[in-house]
py3Dmol code that shows the C-alpha trace and the ligand (Angstrom):
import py3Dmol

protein = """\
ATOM      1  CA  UNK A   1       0.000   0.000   0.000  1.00  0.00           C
ATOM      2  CA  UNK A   2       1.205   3.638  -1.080  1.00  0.00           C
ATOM      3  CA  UNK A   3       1.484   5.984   2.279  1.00  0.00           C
ATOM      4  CA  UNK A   4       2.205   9.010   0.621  1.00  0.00           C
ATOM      5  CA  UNK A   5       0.321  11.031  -1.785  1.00  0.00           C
ATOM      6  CA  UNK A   6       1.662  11.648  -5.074  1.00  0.00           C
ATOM      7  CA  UNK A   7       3.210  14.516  -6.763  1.00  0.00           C
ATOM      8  CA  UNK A   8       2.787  16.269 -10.265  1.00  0.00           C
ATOM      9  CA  UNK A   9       4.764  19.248 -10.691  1.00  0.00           C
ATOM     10  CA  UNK A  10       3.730  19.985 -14.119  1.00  0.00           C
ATOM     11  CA  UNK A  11      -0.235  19.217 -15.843  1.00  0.00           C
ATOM     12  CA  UNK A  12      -2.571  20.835 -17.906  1.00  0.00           C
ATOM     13  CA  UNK A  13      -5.489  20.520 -15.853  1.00  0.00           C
ATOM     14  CA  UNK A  14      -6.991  23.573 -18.157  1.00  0.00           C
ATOM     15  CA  UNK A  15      -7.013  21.688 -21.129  1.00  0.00           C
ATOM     16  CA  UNK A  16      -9.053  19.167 -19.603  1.00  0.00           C
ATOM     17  CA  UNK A  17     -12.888  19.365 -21.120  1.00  0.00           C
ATOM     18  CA  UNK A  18     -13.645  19.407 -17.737  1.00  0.00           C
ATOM     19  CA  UNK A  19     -11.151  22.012 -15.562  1.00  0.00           C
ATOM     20  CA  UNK A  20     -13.182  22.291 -12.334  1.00  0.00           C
ATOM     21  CA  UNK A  21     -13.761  18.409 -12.422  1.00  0.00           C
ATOM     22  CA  UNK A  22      -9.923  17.918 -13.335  1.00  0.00           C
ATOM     23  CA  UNK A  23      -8.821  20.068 -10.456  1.00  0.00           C
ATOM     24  CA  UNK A  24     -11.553  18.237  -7.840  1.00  0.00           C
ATOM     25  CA  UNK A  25     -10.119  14.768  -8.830  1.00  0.00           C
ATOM     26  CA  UNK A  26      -7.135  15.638  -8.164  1.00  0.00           C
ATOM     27  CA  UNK A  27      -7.461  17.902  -4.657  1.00  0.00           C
ATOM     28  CA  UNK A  28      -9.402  14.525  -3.911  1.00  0.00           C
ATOM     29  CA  UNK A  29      -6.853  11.990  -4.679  1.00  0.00           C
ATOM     30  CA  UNK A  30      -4.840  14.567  -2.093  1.00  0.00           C
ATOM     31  CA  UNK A  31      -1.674  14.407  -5.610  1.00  0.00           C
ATOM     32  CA  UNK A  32       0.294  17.718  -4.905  1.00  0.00           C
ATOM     33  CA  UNK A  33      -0.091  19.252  -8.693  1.00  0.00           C
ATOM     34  CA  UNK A  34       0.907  21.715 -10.450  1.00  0.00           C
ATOM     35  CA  UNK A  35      -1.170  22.735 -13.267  1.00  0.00           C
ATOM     36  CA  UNK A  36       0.334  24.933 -15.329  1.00  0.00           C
ATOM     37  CA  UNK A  37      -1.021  27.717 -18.254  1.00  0.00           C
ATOM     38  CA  UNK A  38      -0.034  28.173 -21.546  1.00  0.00           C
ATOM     39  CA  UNK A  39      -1.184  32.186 -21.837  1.00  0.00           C
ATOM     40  CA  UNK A  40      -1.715  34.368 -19.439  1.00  0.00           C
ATOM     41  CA  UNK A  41      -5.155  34.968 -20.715  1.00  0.00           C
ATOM     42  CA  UNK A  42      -5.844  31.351 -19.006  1.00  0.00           C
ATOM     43  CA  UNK A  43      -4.810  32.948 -15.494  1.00  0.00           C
ATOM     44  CA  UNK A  44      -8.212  34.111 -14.031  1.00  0.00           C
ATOM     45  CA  UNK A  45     -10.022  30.857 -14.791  1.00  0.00           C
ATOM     46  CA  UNK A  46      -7.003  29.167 -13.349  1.00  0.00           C
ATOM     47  CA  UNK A  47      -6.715  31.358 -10.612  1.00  0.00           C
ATOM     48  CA  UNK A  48     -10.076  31.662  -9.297  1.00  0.00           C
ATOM     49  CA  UNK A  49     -10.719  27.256  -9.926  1.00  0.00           C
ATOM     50  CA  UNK A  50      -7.566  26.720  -7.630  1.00  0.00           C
ATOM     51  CA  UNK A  51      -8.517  29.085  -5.079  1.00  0.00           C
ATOM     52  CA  UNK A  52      -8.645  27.591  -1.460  1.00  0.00           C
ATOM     53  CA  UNK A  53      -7.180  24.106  -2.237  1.00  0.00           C
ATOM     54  CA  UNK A  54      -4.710  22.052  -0.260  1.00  0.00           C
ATOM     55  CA  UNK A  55      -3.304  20.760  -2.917  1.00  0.00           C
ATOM     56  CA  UNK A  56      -3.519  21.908  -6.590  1.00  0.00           C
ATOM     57  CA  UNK A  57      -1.635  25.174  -7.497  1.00  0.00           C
ATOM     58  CA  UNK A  58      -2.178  26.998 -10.815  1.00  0.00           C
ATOM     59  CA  UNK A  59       1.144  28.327 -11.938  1.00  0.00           C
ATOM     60  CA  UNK A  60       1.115  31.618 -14.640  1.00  0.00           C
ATOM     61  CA  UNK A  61       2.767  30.735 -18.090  1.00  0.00           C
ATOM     62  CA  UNK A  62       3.649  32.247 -21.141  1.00  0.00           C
ATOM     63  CA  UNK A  63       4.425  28.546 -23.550  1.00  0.00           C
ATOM     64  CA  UNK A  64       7.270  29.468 -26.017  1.00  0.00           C
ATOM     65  CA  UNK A  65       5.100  27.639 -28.762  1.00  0.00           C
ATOM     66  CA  UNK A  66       2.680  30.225 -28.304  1.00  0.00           C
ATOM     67  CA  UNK A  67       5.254  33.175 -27.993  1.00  0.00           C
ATOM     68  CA  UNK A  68       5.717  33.560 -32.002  1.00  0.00           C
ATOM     69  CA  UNK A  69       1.611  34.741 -32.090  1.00  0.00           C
ATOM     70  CA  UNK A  70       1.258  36.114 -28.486  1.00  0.00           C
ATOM     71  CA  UNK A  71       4.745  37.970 -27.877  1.00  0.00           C
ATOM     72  CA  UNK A  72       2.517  41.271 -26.678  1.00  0.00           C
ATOM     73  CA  UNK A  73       0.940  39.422 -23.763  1.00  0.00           C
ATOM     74  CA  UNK A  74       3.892  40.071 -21.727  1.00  0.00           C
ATOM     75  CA  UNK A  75       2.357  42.737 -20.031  1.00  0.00           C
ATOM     76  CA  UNK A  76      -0.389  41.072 -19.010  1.00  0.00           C
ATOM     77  CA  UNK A  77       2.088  38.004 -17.824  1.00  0.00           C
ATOM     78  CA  UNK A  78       3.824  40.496 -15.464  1.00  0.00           C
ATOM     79  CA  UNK A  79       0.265  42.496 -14.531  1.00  0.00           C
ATOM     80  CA  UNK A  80      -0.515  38.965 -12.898  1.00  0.00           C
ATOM     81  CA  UNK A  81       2.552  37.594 -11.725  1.00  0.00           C
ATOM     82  CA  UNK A  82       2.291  39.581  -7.745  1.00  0.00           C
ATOM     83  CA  UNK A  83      -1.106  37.294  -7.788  1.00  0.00           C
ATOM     84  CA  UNK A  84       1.131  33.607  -7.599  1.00  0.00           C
ATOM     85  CA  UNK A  85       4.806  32.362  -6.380  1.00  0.00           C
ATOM     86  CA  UNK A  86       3.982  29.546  -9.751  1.00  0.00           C
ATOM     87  CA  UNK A  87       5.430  30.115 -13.064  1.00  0.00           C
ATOM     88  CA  UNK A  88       4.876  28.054 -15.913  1.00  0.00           C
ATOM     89  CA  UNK A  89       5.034  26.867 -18.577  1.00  0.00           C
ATOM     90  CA  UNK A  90       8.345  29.101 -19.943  1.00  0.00           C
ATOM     91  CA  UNK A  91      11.181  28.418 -21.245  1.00  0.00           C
ATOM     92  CA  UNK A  92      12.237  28.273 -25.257  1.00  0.00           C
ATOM     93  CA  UNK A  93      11.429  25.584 -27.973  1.00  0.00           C
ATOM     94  CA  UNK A  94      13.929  24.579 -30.823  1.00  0.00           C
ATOM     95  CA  UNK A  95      12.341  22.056 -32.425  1.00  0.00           C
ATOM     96  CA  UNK A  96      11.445  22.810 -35.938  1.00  0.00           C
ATOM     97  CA  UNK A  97       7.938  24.240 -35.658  1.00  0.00           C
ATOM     98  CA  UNK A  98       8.832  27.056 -33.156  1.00  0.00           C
ATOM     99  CA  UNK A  99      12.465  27.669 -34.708  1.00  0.00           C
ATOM    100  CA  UNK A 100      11.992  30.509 -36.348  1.00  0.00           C
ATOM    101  CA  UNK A 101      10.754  32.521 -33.412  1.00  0.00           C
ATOM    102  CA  UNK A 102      13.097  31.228 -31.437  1.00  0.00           C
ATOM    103  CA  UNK A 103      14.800  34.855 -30.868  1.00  0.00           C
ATOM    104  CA  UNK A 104      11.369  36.294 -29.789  1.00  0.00           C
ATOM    105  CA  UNK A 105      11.402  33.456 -27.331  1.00  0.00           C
ATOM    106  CA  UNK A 106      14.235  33.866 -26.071  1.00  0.00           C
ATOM    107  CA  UNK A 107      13.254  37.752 -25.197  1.00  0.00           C
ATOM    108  CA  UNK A 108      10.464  36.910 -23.598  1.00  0.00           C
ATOM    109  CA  UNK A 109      11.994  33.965 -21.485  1.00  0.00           C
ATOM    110  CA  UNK A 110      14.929  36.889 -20.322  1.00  0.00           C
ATOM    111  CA  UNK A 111      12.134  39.221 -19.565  1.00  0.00           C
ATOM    112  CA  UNK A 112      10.122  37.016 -17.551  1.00  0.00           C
ATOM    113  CA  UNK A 113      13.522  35.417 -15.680  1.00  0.00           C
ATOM    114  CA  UNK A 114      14.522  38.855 -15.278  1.00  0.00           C
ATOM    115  CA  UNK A 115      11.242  39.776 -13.220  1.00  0.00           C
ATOM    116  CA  UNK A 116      10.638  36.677 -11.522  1.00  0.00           C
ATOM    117  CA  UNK A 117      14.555  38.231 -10.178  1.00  0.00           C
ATOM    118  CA  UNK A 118      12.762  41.224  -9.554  1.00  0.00           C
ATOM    119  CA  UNK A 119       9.906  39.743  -7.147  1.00  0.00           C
ATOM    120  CA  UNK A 120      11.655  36.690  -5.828  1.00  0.00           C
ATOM    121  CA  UNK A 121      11.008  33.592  -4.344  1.00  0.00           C
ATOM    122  CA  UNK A 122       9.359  32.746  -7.420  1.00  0.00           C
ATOM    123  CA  UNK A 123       9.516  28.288  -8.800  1.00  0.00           C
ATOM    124  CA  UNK A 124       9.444  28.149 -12.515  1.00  0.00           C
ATOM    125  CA  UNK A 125       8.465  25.018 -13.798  1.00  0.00           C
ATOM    126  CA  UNK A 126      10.689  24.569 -17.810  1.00  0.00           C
ATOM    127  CA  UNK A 127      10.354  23.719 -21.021  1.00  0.00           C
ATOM    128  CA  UNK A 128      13.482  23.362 -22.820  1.00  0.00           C
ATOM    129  CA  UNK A 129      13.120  21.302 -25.939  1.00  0.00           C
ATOM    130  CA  UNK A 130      16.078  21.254 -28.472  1.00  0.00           C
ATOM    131  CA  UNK A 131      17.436  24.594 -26.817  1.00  0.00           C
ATOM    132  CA  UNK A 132      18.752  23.309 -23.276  1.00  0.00           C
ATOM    133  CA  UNK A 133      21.634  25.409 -23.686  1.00  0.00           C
ATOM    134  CA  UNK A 134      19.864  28.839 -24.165  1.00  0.00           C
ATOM    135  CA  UNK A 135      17.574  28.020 -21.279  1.00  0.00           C
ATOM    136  CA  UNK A 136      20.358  27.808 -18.943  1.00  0.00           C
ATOM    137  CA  UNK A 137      22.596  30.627 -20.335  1.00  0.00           C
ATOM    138  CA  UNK A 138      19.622  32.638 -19.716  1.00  0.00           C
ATOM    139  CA  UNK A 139      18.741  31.101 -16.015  1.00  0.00           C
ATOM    140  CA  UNK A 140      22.374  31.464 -15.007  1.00  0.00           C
ATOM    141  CA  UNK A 141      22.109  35.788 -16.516  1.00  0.00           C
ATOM    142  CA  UNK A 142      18.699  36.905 -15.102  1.00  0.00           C
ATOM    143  CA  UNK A 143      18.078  34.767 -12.357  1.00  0.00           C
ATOM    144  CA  UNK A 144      20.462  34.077  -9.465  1.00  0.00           C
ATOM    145  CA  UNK A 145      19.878  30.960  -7.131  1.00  0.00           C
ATOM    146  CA  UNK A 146      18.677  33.147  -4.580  1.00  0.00           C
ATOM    147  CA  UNK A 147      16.043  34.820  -6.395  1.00  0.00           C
ATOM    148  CA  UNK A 148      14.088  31.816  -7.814  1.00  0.00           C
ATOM    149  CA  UNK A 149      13.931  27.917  -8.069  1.00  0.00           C
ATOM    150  CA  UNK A 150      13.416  26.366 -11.870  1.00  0.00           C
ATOM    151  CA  UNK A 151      11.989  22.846 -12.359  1.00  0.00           C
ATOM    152  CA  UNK A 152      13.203  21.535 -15.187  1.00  0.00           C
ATOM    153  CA  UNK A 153      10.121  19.582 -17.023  1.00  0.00           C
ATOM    154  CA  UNK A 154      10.576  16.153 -19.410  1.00  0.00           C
ATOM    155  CA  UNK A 155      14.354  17.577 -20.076  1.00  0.00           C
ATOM    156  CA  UNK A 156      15.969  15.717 -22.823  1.00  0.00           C
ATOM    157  CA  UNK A 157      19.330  17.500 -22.811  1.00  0.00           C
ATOM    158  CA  UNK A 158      22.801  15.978 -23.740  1.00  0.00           C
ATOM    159  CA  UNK A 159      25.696  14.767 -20.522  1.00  0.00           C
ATOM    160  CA  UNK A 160      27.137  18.033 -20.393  1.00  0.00           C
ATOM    161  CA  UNK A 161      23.702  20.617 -20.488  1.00  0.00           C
ATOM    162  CA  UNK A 162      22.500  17.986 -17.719  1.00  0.00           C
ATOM    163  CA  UNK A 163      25.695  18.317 -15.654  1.00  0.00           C
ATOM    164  CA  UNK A 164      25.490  22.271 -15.694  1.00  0.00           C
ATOM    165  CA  UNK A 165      21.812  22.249 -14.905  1.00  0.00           C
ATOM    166  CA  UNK A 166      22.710  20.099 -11.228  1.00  0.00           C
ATOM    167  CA  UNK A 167      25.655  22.626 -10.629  1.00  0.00           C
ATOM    168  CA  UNK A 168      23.026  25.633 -11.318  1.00  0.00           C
ATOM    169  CA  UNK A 169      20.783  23.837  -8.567  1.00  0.00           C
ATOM    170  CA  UNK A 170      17.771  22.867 -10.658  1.00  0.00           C
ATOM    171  CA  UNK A 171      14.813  20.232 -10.406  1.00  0.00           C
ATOM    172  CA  UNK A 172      13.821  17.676 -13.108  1.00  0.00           C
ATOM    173  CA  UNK A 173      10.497  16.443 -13.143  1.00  0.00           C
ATOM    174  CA  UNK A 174      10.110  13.428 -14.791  1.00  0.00           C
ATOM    175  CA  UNK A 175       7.323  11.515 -16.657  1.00  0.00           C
ATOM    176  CA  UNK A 176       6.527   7.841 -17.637  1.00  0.00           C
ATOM    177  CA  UNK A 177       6.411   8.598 -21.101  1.00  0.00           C
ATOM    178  CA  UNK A 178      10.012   9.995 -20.891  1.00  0.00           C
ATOM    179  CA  UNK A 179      11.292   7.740 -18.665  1.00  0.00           C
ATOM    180  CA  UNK A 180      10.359   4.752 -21.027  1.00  0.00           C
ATOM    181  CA  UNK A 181      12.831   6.249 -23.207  1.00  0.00           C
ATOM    182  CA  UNK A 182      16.876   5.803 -23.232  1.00  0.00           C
ATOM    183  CA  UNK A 183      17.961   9.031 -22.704  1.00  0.00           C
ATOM    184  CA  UNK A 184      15.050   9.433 -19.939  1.00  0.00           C
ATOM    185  CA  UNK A 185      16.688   6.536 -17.995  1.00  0.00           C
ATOM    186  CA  UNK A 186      20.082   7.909 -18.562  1.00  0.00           C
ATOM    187  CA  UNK A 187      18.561  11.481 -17.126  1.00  0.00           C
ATOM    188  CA  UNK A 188      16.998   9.704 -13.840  1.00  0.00           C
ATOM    189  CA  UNK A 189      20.244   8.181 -13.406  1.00  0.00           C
ATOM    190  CA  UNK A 190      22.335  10.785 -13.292  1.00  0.00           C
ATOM    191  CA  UNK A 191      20.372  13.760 -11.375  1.00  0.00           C
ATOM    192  CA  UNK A 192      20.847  13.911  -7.884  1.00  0.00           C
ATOM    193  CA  UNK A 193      18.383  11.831  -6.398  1.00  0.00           C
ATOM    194  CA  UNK A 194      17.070  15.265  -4.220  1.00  0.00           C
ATOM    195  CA  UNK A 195      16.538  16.740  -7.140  1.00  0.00           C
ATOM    196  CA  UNK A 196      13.918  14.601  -8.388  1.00  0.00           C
ATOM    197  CA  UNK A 197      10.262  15.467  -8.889  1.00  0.00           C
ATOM    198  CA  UNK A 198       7.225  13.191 -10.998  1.00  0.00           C
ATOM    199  CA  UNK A 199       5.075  14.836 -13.802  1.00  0.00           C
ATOM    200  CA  UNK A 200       2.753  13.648 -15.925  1.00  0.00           C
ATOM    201  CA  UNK A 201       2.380  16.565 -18.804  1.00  0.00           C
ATOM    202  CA  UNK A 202      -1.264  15.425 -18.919  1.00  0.00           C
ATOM    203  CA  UNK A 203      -2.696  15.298 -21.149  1.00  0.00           C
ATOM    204  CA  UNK A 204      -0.106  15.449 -23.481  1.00  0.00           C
ATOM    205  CA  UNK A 205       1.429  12.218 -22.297  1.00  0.00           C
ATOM    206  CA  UNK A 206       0.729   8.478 -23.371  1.00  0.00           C
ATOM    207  CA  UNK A 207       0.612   7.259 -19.851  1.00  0.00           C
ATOM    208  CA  UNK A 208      -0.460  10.083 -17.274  1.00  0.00           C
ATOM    209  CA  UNK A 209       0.797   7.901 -14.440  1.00  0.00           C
ATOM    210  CA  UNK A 210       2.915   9.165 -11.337  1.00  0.00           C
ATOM    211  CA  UNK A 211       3.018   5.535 -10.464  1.00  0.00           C
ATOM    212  CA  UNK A 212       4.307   4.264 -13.541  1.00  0.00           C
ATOM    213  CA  UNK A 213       6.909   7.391 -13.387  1.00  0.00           C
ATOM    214  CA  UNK A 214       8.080   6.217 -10.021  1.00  0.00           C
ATOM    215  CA  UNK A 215       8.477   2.795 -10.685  1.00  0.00           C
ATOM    216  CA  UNK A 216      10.341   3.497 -13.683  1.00  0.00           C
ATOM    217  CA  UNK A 217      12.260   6.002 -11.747  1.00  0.00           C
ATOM    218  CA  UNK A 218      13.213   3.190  -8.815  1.00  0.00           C
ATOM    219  CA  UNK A 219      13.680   0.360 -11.221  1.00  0.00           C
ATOM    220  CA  UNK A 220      16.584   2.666 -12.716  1.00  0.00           C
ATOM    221  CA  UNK A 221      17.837   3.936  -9.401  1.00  0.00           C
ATOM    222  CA  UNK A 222      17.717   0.390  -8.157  1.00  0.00           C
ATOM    223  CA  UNK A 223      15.544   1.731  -5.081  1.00  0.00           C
ATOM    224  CA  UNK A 224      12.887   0.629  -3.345  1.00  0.00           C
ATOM    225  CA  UNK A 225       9.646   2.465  -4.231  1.00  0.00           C
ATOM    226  CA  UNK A 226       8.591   3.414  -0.874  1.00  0.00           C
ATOM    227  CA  UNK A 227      12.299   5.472  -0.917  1.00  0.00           C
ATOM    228  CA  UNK A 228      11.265   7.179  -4.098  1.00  0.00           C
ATOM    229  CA  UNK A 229       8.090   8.299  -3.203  1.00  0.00           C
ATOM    230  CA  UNK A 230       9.756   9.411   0.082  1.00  0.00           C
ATOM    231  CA  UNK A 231      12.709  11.245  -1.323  1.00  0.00           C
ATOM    232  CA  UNK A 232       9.886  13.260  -3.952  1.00  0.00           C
ATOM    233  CA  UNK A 233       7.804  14.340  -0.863  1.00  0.00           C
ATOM    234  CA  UNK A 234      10.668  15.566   0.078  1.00  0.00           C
ATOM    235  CA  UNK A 235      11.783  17.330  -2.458  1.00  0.00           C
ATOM    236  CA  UNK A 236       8.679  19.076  -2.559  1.00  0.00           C
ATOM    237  CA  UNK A 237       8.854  20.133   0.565  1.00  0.00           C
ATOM    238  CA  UNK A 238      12.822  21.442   0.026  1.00  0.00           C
ATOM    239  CA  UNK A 239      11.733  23.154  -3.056  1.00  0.00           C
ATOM    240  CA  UNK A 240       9.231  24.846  -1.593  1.00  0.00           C
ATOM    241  CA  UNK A 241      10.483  26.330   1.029  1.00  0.00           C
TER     242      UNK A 241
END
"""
ligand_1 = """\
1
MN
Mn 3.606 20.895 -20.706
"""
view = py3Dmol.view(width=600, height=400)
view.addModel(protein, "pdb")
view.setStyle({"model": 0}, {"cartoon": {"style": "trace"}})
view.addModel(ligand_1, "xyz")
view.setStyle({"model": 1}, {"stick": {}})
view.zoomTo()
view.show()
């Protein structure tokens, strides 16, 4: 039997067809969640529907794939952001869809590093597909450690991006659907086992499962399970401090 409740540091419980019912399943279930935005025209709904709860936070995001047609709602990103110590989902795309605004994204991600600096105490939860290197060049320039805590979500980087990431101090939050991969093992073995957080991207993902995630995640570490979902809780707790 599981003792401890389960964590998701990164969902889209908005893009459920059902929001209030996705949020209510999971305050139920008692899964710490974060259920991050993709505009910051989402944040009312999100912030008003997560109002009050124990356990699901709404975090205020700005998606790089949507930065090439929404760019100008910056302002409204930063009118909101005194309203929530969540962030998410930032960070910069490179895959071939999104390259060519890749320079507007990377703006954007500086200005919104840059004023999470500003407010402080802020936990950014990451996207960093094919452009793990800008994302941390721009981390380590506009936000110091002490100013902010970034979550690294379904990171796919390269030995050397992944070693520079656990000197700069930042969480990975891994899902099943990455972790049934090759380079997702070779991730989950390598990060610092306090550093480790569960996602499930939902409902982006194949197989939504924190379960699955942390079995995958102990069957690599050669841990037992109870450990795993021990050490998360923990890490939960550390991170948000
Ligand atoms: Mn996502």
């Amino acid at each position: 039997m599981r003792k401890v409740s389960l964590v998701d540091f990164h969902c889209h419980l908005d893009l459920y067809p059902d929001h209030e019912t996705a949020i209510n399943r999971r305050e139920n279930a008692k899964t710490y969640t974060l259920s991050v935005t993709t505009t910051p025209q989402a944040w009312p709904q999100n912030r008003n529907l997560t109002t009050g709860k124990c356990y699901v936070r709404a975090a205020l995001g700005l998606h790089p794939q949507v930065v090439a047609e929404r760019a100008s709602e910056i302002s409204l990103w930063k009118e909101y952001l005194p309203e929530t110590r969540y962030v998410g989902e930032v960070g910069l795309d490179g895959s071939p869809d999104h390259k060519d605004s890749l320079e507007l994204q990377k703006d954007i991600f500086a200005d919104i590093l840059k004023t999470c600096a500003k407010e402080g105490n802020k936990v950014l939860s990451v996207h960093s597909v094919r452009a793990v290197k800008d994302v941390l060049d721009l981390v380590e320039a506009n936000l110091p450690v002490d100013r902010g805590s970034v979550v690294l979500h379904w990171f796919t980087g390269g030995k050397k991006q992944l070693q520079r990431a656990i000197e700069m101090n930042c969480y990975f939050s891994f899902n099943a659907d990455m972790l049934e991969t090759a380079r997702g093992k070779e991730v989950v073995s390598v990060v610092p086992l306090e550093r480790i957080l569960t996602e499930t991207d939902a409902p982006f993902t194949k197989l939504p499962d924190i379960e699955c995630a942390v079995e995958l995640i102990a069957r690599v570490r050669k841990l037992p399970e109870t450990e795993v979902y021990e050490a998360i809780k923990e890490n939960l707790k550390t991170l948000l401090l």
